[in-house]
C-alpha positions in Angstrom: 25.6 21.7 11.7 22.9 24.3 12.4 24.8 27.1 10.3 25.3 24.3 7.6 21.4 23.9 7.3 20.2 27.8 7.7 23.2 28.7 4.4 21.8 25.5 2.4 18.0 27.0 3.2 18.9 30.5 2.1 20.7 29.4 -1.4 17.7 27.3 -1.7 15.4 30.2 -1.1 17.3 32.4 -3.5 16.3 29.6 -6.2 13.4 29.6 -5.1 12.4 33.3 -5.3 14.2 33.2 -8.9 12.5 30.4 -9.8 8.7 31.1 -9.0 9.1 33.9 -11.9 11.0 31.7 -14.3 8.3 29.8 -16.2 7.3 25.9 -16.8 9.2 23.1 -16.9 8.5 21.0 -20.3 6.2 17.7 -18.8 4.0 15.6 -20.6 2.1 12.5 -19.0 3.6 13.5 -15.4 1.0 14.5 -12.7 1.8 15.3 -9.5 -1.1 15.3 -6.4 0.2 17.2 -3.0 -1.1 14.6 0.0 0.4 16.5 2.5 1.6 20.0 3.7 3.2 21.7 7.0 5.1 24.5 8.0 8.2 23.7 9.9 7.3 23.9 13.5 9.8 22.4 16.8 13.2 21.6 17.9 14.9 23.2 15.1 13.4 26.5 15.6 15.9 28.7 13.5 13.7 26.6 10.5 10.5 27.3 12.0 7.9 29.1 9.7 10.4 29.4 6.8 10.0 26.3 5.7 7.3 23.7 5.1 7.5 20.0 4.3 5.4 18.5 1.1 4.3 14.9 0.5 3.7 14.6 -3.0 2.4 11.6 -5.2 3.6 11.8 -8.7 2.4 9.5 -11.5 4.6 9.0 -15.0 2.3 7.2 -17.6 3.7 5.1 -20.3 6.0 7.7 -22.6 5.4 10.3 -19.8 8.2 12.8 -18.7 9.5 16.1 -17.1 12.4 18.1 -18.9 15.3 19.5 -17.6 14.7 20.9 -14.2 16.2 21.8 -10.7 14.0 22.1 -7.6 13.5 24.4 -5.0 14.3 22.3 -2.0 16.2 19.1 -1.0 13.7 16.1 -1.1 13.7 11.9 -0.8 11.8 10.1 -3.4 10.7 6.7 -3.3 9.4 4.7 -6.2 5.9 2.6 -5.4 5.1 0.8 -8.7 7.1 0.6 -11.9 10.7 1.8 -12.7 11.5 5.6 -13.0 14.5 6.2 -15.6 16.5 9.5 -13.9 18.6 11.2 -16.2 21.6 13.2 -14.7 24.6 15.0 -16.7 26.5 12.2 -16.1 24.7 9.4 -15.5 21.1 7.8 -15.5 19.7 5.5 -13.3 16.7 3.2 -13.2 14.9 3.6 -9.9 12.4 0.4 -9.2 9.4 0.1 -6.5 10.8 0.0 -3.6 13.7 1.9 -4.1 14.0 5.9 -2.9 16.5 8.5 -3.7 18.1 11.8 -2.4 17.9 14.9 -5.1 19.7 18.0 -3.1 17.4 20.4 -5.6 20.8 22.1 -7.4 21.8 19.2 -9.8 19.5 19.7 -13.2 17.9 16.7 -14.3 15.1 14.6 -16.2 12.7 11.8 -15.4 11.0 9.6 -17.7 8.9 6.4 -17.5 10.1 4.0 -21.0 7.7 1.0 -19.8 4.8 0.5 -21.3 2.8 0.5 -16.8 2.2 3.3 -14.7 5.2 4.6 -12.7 4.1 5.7 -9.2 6.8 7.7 -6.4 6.1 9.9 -3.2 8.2 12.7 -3.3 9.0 14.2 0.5 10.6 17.8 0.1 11.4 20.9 2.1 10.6 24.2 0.4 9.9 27.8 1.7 7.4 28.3 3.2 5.9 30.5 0.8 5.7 28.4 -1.9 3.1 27.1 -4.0 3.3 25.1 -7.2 5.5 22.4 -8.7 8.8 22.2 -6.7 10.8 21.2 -10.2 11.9 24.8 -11.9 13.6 25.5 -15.0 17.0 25.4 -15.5 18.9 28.9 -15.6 20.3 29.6 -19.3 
């Protein structure tokens, strides 16, 4: 299981170093407040220093949105007030308070709020530990 996590970290990275050069993803009404950082330090100590976990609140106002996008790590996200409508190639779901999902990071996606209240989630990701700025990254063409 350790090998499965260290080749899963390194394609990440790869995105990751691709993606901090790549430009803006299209976002309108979206804003996203880091809470919490913190390098990756303990047990699994092949991760330690690479990586870094991010606790992120991210608000959608009424009409709000984030275009297509990947993201440079895997990450949970957990809805705290209103409905989030997820758009995936083939399917979209509406995630309501109280609900969380997985996003593995490779899977291109949107996110919009359609109500006319606030939509509120945490989003809890790994990334490098290098990184700064927005987690979502554009799409390669």
């Amino acid at each position: 299981m350790t090998k499965s996590f260290t080749w899963l970290f390194l394609g990440l990275a790869s995105l990751a170093l691709w993606a901090q050069s790549a430009g803006d993803v299209e976002k309108k009404g979206q804003i996203s407040r880091v809470k919490l950082e913190a390098v990756v330090a303990g047990q699994l100590t092949e991760l330690n220093g690479k990586y870094k976990l991010r606790a992120s609140e991210v608000t959608y106002e009424p009409g709000g949105f984030i275009g297509s996008h990947l993201h440079a790590g895997p990450g949970i996200r957990c809805v705290t007030s209103g409905e989030l409508t997820y758009v995936q190639p083939d399917k979209t779901t509406v995630f309501r308070a109280g609900e969380c999902f997985f996003e593995s990071g490779d899977v291109n996606h949107t996110a919009e709020n359609r109500t006319a209240s606030p939509v509120v989630l945490i989003n809890f990701e790994i990334l490098p530990s290098s990184w700064t700025g927005s987690s979502a990254v554009p799409v390669p063409k």
